[in-house]
N, C-alpha and C positions, 0 to 999 in steps of 0.2 A: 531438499532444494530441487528447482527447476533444473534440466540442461541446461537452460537459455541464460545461465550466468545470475551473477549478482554485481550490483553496483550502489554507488554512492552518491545523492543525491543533495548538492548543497545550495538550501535557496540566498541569495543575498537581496535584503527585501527594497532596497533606498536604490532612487534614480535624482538626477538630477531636476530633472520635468515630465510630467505624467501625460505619454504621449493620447492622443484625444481619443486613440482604436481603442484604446490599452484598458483588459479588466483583469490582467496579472496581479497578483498579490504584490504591488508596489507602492512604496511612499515616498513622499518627496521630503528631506533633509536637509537644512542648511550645514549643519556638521555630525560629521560622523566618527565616534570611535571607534575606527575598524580591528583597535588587537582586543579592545574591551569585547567585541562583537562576534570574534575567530573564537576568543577563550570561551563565551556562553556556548559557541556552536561546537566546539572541543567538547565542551559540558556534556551538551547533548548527543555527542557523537558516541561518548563513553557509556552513556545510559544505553544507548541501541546495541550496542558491542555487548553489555551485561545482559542485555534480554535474548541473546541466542545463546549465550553461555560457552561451555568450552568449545565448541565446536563453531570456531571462525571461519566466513565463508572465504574462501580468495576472492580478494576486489577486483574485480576486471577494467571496470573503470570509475571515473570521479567526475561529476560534471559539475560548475558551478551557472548555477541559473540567477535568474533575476525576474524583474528590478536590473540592475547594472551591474554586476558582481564587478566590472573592471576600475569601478571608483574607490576598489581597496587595493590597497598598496600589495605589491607583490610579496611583502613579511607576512601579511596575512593571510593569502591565499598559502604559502609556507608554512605555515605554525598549523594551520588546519590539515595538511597532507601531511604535516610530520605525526600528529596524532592520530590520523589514519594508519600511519605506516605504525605503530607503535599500538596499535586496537584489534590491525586485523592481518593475516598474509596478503600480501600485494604480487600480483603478478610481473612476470616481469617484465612485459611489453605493455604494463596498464597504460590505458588511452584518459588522456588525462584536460580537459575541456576547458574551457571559460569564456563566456560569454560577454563580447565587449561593445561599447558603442565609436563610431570613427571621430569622438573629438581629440583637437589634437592634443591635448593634454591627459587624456587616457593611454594614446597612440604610444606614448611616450614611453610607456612605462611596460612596453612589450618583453624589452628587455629585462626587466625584473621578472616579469611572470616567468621567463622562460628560464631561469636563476631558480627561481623557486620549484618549479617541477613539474609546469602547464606545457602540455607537447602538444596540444590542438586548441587553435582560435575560433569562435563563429563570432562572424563579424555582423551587425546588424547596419547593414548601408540602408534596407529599405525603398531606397529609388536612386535612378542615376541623373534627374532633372530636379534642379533649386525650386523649379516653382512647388511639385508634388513633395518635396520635401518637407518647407514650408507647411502643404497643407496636413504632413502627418504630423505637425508637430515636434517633429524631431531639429537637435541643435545643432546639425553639422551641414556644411553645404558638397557639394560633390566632388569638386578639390578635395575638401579635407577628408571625406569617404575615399578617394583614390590615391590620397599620399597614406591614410591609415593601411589600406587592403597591402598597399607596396611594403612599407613596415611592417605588416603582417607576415606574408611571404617572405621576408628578408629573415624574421626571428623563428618562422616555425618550419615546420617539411608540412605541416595539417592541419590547412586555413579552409574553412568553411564561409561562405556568404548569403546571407541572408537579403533574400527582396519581396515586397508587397505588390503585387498586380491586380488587376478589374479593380481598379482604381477610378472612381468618375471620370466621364468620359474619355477613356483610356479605349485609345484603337487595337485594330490589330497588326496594322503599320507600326504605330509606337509602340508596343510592348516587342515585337520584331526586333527591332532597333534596340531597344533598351536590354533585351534578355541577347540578345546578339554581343555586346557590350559587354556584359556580365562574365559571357561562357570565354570572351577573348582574352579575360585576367589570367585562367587557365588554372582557379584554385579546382582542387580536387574534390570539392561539395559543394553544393546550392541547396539553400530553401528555400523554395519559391512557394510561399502562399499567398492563394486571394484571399483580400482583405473582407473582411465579414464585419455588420454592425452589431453587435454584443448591448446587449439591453445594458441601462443606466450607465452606460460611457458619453461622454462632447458627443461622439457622432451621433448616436442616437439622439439624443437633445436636439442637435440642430436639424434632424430630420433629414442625415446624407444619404443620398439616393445612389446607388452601385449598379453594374448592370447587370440585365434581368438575365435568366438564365440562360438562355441561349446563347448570347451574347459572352458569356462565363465560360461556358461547353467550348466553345469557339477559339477563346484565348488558353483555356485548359489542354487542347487537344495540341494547339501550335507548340503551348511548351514540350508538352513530349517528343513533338517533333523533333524541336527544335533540339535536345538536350538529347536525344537520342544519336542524332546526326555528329552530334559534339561528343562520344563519347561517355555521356555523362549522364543514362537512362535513372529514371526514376525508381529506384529500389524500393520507398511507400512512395502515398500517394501522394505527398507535397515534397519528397527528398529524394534527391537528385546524385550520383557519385559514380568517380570513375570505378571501375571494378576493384576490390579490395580496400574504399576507402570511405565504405559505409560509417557511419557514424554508430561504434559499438555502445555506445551507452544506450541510445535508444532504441538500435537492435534489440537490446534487455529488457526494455517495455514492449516493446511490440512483440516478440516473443513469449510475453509472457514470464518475463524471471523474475525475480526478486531485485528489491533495491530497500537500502534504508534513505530516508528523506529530513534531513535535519535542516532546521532554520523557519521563522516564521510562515506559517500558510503550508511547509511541506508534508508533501504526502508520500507513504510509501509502503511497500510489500513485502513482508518479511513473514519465512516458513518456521515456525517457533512450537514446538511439542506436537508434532503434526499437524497443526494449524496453520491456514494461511491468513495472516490480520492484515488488516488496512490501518495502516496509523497516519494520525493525521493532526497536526501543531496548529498553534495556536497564531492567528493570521495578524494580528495586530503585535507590530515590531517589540515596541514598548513592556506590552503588559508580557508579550513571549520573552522576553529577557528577562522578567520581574522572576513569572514562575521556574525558568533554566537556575536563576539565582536561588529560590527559596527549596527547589523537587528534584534539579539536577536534569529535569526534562522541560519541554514545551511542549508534549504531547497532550493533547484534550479529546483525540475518539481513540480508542481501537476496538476495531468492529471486527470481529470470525466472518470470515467469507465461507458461505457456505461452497460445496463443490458445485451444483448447479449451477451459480451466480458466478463460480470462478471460470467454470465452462464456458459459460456467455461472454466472462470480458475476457477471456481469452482466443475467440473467437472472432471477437468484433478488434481486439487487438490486429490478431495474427493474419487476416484477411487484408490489412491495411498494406500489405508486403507484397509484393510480385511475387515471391516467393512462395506466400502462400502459408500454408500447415498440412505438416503433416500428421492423416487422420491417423493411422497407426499408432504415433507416441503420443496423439491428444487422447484418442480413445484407451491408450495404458495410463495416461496420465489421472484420466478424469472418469475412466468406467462410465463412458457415454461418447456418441457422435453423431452427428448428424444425417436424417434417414438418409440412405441411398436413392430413394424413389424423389426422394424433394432437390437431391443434388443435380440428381438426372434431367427432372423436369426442367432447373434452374441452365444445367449445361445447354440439353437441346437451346435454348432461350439465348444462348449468347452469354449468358452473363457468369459463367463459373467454367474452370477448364481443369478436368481431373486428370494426372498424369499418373498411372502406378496410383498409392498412397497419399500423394502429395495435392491437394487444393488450393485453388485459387481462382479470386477474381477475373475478370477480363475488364482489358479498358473497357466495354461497355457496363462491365456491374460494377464497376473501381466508381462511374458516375453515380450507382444508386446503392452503396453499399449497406444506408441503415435498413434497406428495404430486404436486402439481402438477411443480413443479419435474424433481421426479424420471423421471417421466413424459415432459416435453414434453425433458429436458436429452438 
């Protein structure tokens, strides 16, 4: 196994309304049986726990992704973390996630998750204006985003927020205002992404126009500012936290560590006979519950990553960090690294800054990173 930990990876695939940006592995449900749903993902959780064998990783942490994972009942996010605690050793500060949306009938139910053994919220507010809210689609109005965030911080010590900017014609006065807004709740994370139009979603369809890059650079550069000023510097390139209160599950992807990935459309990385595989489930909720039921899995690839290709997405990972990587444990890692004459050429350039061992981008390459990549890979 990696340094950089292992973790657990739970998708819950059902949202209420498929918002128009959205090409997440999500379905939309009128009812859901969420213990029917915990038990196939228990199924499956057992099956990944049997393919590393005796040797159990310590969980660091548990993240429940979506779709809406907060539309199942707090027994369910329970009955899944007791079958983890009961599959593998658990640490004992595990960081422990779930991913909610602010209506107010999820809001509700904070207090259960927090019963059950969820010790950090990321909340998806998305905007702090009714009209752009409206235009993503989403079902909550900004009230109900700012009595959920308030319940949020009431039930947890480690509320994360989530918002969408370069939004049509979105200033750099308004996003000012609105991220100004944000940073005043005083949670201990933000994920601020711009929103991007992803082939065969509503937006694309309607043909929404975002602005042009410059324009992006412009409002990209103010959030650093801005989040800087606050305390609350971008540790990657879209995640934001006061110091100590990075968000470790993805630390473990960007890193580069392992994770197992259960639940429809999950993907994950798991170090098995000194192989590194990529496993990857079956994305359709449905027919993914059919096979959990008849195989005891829903996995349908597992592909051997070679070291070369592991070199690369670890690299295109590990670069997304201020932090950087370190070429010493990559290069014992992976018995390869990147030339020194191409890093040099890249530093002179502005765009890489080598300290000791340790690499990294600069905000000016953090802007052209797959360029980098491609280059240094």
């Amino acid at each position: 196994m990696s340094g950089a930990g292992f973790g657990i990876y739970v998708h819950w695939p059902f949202c209420a309304a498929k918002c128009p940006y959205c090409d997440f592995n999500s379905h939309v449900r009128s009812e859901i049986d969420d213990t029917a749903w915990a038990g196939a993902i228990a199924r499956e959780l057992e099956h990944m726990a049997a393919l590393q064998g005796g040797a159990r990783t310590l969980v660091q942490s548990v993240f429940f992704g979506g779709g809406t994972p907060s539309l199942m009942r707090g027994a369910a996010a329970g009955a899944v973390l007791n079958t983890i605690a009961k599959l593998w050793p658990v640490a004992n500060d595990v960081e422990i996630t779930l991913e909610a949306n602010p209506a107010s009938a999820e809001a509700a139910r904070f207090a259960d998750y927090r019963a059950a053994g969820i010790n950090r919220v990321s909340l998806g507010v998305q905007a702090l204006n009714d009209a752009d809210l409206k235009f993503l689609g989403r079902l909550h109005n900004v009230a109900e985003a700012k009595a959920a965030l308030a319940m949020a911080m009431q039930n947890f010590e480690r509320v994360s927020l989530d918002l969408i900017y370069a939004r049509p014609g979105q200033t750099l006065d308004a996003w000012e205002k609105e991220l100004s807004e944000a940073l005043a709740f005083g949670t201990e994370h933000l994920s601020l992404y711009q929103l991007t139009i992803e082939p065969q979603t509503p937006f694309a369809a309607r043909g929404i126009v975002i602005p042009d890059d410059d324009h992006a650079v412009a409002l990209y550069e103010r959030t650093q500012a801005m989040t800087n000023a606050a305390g609350r510097p971008a540790y990657e390139i879209s995640n934001h936290a006061s110091p100590g209160a990075e968000c470790r599950h993805n630390l473990i992807y960007w890193r580069y560590g392992d994770y197992a990935g259960a639940g429809p459309g999950a993907h994950g990385r798991l170090q098995i006979g000194g192989k590194r595989l990529a496993t990857l489930c079956e994305r359709l909720p449905e027919r993914w519950q059919d096979q959990v039921r008849q195989e005891g899995h829903g996995i349908v690839e597992v592909t051997e990553i070679s070291a070369a290709e592991a070199a690369r997405e670890h690299l295109l990972m590990g670069l997304r960090l201020r932090e950087g990587i370190d070429l010493d444990a990559y290069r014992a890692r992976w018995g390869t690294a990147p030339h020194a004459e191409k890093i040099a050429a890249l530093a002179a350039d502005g765009f890489l800054v080598q300290t000791g061992s340790q690499l990294a981008a600069t905000p000016k390459g953090v802007l052209v990173l797959n360029r980098l990549i491609a280059e240094l890979a």
